[in-house]
N, C-alpha and C positions, 0 to 999 in steps of 0.2 A: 797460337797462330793458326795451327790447321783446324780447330772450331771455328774461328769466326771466318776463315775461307770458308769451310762448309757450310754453315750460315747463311754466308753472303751467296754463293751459287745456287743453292736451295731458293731463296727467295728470286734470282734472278730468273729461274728456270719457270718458276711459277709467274710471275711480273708477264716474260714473254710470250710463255702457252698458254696465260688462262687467262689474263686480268680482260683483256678486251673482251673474249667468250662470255667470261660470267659477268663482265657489266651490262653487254649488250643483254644478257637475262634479266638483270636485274632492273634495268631501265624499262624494259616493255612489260615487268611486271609492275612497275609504276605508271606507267603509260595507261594499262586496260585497269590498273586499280584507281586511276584517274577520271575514264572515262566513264567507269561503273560506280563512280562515289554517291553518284545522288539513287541510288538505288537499292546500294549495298545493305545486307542488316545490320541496325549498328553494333548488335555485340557477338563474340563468338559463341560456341558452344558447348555445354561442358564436355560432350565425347572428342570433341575436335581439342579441348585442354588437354584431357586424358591423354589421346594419342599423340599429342607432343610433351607430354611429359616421360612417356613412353619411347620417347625418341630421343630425348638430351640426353647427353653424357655428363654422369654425373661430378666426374673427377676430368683432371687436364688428361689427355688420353699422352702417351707415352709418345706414339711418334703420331705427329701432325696429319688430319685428315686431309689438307691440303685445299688450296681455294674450290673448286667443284663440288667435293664433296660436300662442304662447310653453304655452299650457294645451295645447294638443295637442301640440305638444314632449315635454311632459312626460308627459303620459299615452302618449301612441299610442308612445314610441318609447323615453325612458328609463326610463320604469316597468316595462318590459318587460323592460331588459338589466339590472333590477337582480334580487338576491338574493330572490328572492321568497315563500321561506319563511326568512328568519332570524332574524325578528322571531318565529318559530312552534314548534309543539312538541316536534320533530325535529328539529331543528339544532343539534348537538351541538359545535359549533369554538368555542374559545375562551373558554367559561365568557360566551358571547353575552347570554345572558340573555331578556328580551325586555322588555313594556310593557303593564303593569296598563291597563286602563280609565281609572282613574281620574287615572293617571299621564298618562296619552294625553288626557287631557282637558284636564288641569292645563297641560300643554307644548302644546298649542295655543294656551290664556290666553296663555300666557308672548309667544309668540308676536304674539299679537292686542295687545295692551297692550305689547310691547319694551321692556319694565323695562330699568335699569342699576343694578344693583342694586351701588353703589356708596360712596356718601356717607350715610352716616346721618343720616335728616330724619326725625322721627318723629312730627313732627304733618302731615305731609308727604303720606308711603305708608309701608304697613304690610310694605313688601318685606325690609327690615334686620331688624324684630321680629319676623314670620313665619321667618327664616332663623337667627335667635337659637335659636325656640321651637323649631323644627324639628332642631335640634344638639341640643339640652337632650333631644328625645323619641329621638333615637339612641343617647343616651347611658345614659339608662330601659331603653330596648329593648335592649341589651346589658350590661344590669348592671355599668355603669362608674361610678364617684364621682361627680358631678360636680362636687364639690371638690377634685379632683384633675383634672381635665380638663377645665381652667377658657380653653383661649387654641382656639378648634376652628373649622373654617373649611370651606366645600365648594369641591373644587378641580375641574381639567379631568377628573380622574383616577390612579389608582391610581400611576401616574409622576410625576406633577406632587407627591401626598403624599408620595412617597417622598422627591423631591427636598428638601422642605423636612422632612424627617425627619433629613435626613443633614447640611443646612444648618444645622438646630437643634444639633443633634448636634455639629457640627463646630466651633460658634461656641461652645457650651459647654465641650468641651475643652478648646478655647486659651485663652480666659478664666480655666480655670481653674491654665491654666499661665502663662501671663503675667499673671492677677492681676486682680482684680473690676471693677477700674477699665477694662481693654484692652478693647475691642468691633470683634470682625470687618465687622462691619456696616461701621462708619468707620475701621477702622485694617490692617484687611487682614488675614494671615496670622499677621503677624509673626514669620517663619522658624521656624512650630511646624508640623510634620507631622502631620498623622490619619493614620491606618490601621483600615480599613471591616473586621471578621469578622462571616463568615458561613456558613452552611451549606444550600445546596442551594437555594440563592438564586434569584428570579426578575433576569432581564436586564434588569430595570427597574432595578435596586439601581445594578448602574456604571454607569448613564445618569447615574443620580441622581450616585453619585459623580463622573462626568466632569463633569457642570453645575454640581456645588457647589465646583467646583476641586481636590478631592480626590485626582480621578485613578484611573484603570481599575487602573493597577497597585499600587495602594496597597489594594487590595478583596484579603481573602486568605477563602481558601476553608477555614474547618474543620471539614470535615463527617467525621463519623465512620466510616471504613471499615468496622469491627467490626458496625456496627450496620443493621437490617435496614430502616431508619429512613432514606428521603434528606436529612434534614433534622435529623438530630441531630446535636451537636458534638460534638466530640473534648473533652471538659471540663478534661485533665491541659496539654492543645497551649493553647486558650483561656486558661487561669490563667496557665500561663510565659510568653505571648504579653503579656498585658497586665500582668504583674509588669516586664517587662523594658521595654514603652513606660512605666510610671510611673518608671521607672529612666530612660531615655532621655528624657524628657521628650517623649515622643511622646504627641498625642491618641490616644483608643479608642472607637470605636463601634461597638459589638456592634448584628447586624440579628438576630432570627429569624425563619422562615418558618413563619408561622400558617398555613398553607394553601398546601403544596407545590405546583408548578404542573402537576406529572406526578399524582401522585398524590393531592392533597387532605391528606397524612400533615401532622404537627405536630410541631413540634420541640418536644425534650422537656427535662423537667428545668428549664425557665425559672424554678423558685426559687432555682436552685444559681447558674443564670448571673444576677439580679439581684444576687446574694449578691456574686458575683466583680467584677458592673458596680460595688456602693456600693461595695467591698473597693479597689479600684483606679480611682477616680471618671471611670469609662466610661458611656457614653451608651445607653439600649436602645432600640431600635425595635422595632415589629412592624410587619411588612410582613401584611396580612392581606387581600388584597382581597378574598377573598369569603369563606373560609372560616369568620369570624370570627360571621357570621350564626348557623352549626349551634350556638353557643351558647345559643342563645334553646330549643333541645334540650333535654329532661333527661339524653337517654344525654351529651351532649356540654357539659355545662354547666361543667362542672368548667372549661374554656376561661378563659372569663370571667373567673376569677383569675387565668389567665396572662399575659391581656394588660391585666388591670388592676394589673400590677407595670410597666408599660411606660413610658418618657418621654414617647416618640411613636407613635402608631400610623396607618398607610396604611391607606385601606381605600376599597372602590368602591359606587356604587350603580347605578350602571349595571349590575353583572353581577347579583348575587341579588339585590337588591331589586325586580327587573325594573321601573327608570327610563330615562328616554331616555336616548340619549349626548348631551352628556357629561358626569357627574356622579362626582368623586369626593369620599372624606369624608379630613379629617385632626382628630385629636386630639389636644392636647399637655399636661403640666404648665407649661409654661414660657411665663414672659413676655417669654421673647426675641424669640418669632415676631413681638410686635409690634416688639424693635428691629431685626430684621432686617428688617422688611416696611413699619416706620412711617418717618415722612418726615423724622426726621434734622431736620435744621438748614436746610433748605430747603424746606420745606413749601409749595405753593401756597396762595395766600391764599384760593382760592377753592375749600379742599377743610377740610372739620373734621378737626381731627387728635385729638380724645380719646382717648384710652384710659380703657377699663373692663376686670376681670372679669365672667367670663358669670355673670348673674342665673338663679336660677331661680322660674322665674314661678308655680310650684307651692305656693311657699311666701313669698313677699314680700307684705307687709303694706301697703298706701299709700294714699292718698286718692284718684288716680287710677286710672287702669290703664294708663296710659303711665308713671309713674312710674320703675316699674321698667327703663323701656327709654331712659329720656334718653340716658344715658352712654354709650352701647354703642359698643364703637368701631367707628367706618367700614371695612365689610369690605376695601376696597383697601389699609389697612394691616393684615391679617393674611391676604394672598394674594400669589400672585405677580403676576396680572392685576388691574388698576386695571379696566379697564370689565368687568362679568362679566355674564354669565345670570341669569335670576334662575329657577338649576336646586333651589334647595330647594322651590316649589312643586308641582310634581311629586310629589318626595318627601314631603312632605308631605299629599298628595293620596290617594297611595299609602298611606300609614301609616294615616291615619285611615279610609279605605275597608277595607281590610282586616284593620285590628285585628292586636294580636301575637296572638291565635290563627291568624287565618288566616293569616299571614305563618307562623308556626309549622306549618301543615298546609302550606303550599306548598313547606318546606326539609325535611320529612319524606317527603312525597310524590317530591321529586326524588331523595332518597337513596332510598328503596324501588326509584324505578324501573332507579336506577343497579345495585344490589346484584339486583335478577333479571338485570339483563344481563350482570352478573359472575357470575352462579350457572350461568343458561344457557353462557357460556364456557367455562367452567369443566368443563360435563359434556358439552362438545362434542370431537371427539379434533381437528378442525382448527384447534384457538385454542389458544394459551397466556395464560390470566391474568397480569400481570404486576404486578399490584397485591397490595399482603401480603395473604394470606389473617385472617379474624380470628381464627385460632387463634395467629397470631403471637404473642410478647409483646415488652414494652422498660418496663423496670424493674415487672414485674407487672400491669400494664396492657394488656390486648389492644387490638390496633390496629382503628378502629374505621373500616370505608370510610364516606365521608363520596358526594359527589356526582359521582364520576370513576372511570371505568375504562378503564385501561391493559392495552392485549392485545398481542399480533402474532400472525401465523402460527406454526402448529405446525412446528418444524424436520425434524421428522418424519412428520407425521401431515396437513396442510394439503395442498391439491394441488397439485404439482410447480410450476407456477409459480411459487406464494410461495414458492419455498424457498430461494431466492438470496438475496443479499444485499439487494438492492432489495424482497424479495417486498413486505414492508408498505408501501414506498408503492404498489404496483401494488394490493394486495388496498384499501386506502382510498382509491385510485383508481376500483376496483370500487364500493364502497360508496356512494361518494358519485354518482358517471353514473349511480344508481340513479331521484338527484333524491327520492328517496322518505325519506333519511335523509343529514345530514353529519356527518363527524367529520374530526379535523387528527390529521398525523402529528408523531412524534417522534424522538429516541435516548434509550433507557432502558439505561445499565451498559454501553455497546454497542453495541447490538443496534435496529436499527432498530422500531420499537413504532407505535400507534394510539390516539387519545386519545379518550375517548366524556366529556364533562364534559355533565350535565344539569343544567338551571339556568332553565328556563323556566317561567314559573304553566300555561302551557296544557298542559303534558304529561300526559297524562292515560294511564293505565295498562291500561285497562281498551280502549282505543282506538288506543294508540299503538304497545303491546307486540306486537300481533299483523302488526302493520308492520317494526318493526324485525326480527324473527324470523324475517320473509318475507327480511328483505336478507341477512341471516344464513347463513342456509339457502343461497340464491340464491349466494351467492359462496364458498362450501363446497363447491360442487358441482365434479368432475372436468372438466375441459376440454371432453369433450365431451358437457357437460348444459348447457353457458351459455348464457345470455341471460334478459332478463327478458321477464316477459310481461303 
């Protein structure tokens, strides 16, 4: 009893004297790291790592340094050794993204109030309905049914969708080979094999596959040599593939790659392969974590019927809807995800287990306005995590602040900015483009660049340095100790390559272009013109 009285005074004492002090620090160190984003370098520095590694403690220290001390930790030493433009408009690694206002705003609530956005209580908090309404308005925004994409859920991320994409998937096949009654859920495998096709897949796919018990080696790769397309299938390989598993009584789950991870390209032809998925009752997924977005496009709309033929679909909000990590989206037709994720025969008493389909609140008739949100089912039975975030506010937050227009000007704006950096490449003799050009075609359709350019050194024409094998990590090695611009390396066919993905609201063209073209320039220069200034 006298621990936890000391305990509780200890923290009261702190609460009183310090919380407002060191928030008010903490806030106008987000404030002036706000207003310096678009300027900031994007990455730290190794001496600025050193001297915060030099500064953590490395075990729990005995007695507590207390809020003050612990706020200058943070500022004066980690804040420093972190990434400090990544969150910003030049930061080009990894389709990063960044973090709307308003989103920033929303994920500090979340934060302040530490929702568990879990159990459906709906006279309760409006965390489960807001996270209902907020699936329903992605669904809007990318012109999906949502009569058909009735079971949707927000996950850790683009991996974690995937995962229960292939889970879905996988639990459908067997069933449909052992028989309506069998459920992988409760009954396991039952000695029926999947086999995951794909073409020009992101490395998330046989994660998913290795977690869903599938297996790395059961993932076959049929991407189209022929084709100018990373991401197109072999279509003749695909159809004798899954004529012979329906022969073999092997499951089938076809992925595609909405949004190639090199290129941003789209697999193609997705009415021929639904065609082959009903023809041979295989599973489809779309993996789309951001690409999926350029839909809400007119040049790029046409999408939206592709992946509105899909079982399942991945997709992220953390990268182009620029929300905090970590936020992914999953979509499904299927109400297995609830028996895969709902509580079976063992249900704790103290958790509600309904199941609902999703209401749309747009059109429901009722005497209340809770009405339509009683039955909703408790998100821990359509996710893998029981206690979650509650990252739909955010998104949420986001959506409403900037309307699908501006979310519309913001995924135009990034493709513009990407296509002058691929133009500029292009007429420089030290770059090779590595991304189709749009004069390409793939069945009469020109390939359209979306938000990513892929380059490396000219094998000829780049200076002598890059011209080795290594040159492109050395030249995005260059790029990046610029501080002034990032971008991540790759392999393209080969050939060691450079990946620019733009994907941030703050990119501004008119302001940013004249930067990157300085880094450009700068690392095109002969050997001895280097250095920055």
């Amino acid at each position: 009893m006298s621990f936890t009285s000391s305990f509780a005074t200890s923290c009261e004492a702190t609460t009183v004297d310090d919380f407002e002090q060191q928030y008010t620090r903490i806030t106008s160190a987000i404030l002036a790291r706000s207003n310096e984003l678009t300027s900031l370098p994007t990455t730290s520095t190794s001496n600025l790592i050193e001297e915060a590694l030099q500064a953590l403690p490395k075990k729990i220290p005995e007695t507590g340094w207390g809020l003050k001390a612990t706020t200058d930790l943070l500022l004066d030493k980690i804040c420093p050794a972190l990434a400090g433009g990544q969150a910003g408009p030049r930061y080009y690694g990894l389709i990063t993204g960044g973090v709307t206002s308003a989103a920033h705003f929303a994920d500090n609530l979340v934060t302040s109030f530490d929702p568990n956005v879990q159990v459906h209580q709906p006279e309760e908090t409006i965390s489960t309905i807001l996270e209902q309404i907020t699936l329903f308005q992605l669904l809007d925004f990318l012109s999906l049914p949502p009569d058909r994409f009735t079971h949707n859920t927000f996950t850790t991320g683009a991996t974690a969708s995937n995962i229960l994409g292939l889970a879905l998937g996988r639990d459908h096949v067997i069933s449909r080979i052992k028989g309506s009654s069998w459920s992988v859920a409760e009954d396991g495998f039952g000695g029926v094999r999947v086999k995951v096709f794909v073409a020009g897949a992101h490395a998330s796919v046989a994660k998913a596959a290795s977690l869903a018990g599938i297996g790395r080696r059961n993932v076959h790769d049929l991407t189209d040599r022929a084709s100018e397309e990373a991401c197109d299938f072999d279509l003749n390989r695909l159809e004798t593939l899954l004529r012979e598993n329906e022969h073999a009584k092997t499951g089938s789950i076809v992925v595609i790659s909405a949004g190639e991870v090199n290129t941003g390209g789209w697999t193609g032809e997705v009415h021929m392969i639904r065609h082959l998925c009903d023809q041979f009752g295989a599973w489809l997924h779309v993996d789309s974590a951001f690409a999926i977005f350029a839909s809400v496009l007119p040049e790029f709309k046409h999408w939206a019927d592709d992946v509105a033929l899909a079982d399942s679909i991945c997709s992220d909000a953390h990268k182009w809807l620029n929300v905090p990590y970590d936020c992914g989206i999953f979509f499904s037709r299927s109400s297995g995800l609830y028996e895969l994720l709902g509580p079976g025969q063992i249900s704790p008493a103290y958790l509600r287990s309904t199941q609902a389909s999703a209401l749309d609140p747009s059109t429901e008739t009722t005497t209340s306005l809770l009405d339509p949100y009683r039955a909703l089912t408790s998100p821990l039975f359509l996710n893998v995590e029981n206690s979650r975030k509650f990252a739909a506010l955010p998104v949420y937050a986001s959506l409403i602040s900037l309307g699908k227009s501006g979310y519309a000007d913001l995924f135009a704006s990034n493709i513009a900015f990407a296509r002058r950096i691929a133009s500029y490449l292009e007429s420089h003799p030290a770059f090779d483009v590595l991304t189709l050009s749009s004069e390409s075609s793939r069945s009469k359709i020109r390939f359209r660049q979306l938000n990513i350019v892929l380059f490396a050194p000219s094998q000829t024409k780049a200076p002598l340095r890059f011209r080795d094998d290594d040159g492109a990590d050395l030249l995005r090695q260059e790029i990046n100790h610029s501080r002034m611009m990032y971008c991540t390396g790759t392999r393209w066919k080969g050939r060691g390559a450079i990946r620019i993905a733009v994907s941030n609201w703050m990119t501004n063209e008119d302001r940013d272009w004249a930067i990157v073209k300085r880094v450009f320039d700068r690392v095109a220069r002969d050997e001895s013109e280097q250095g920055f200034s």
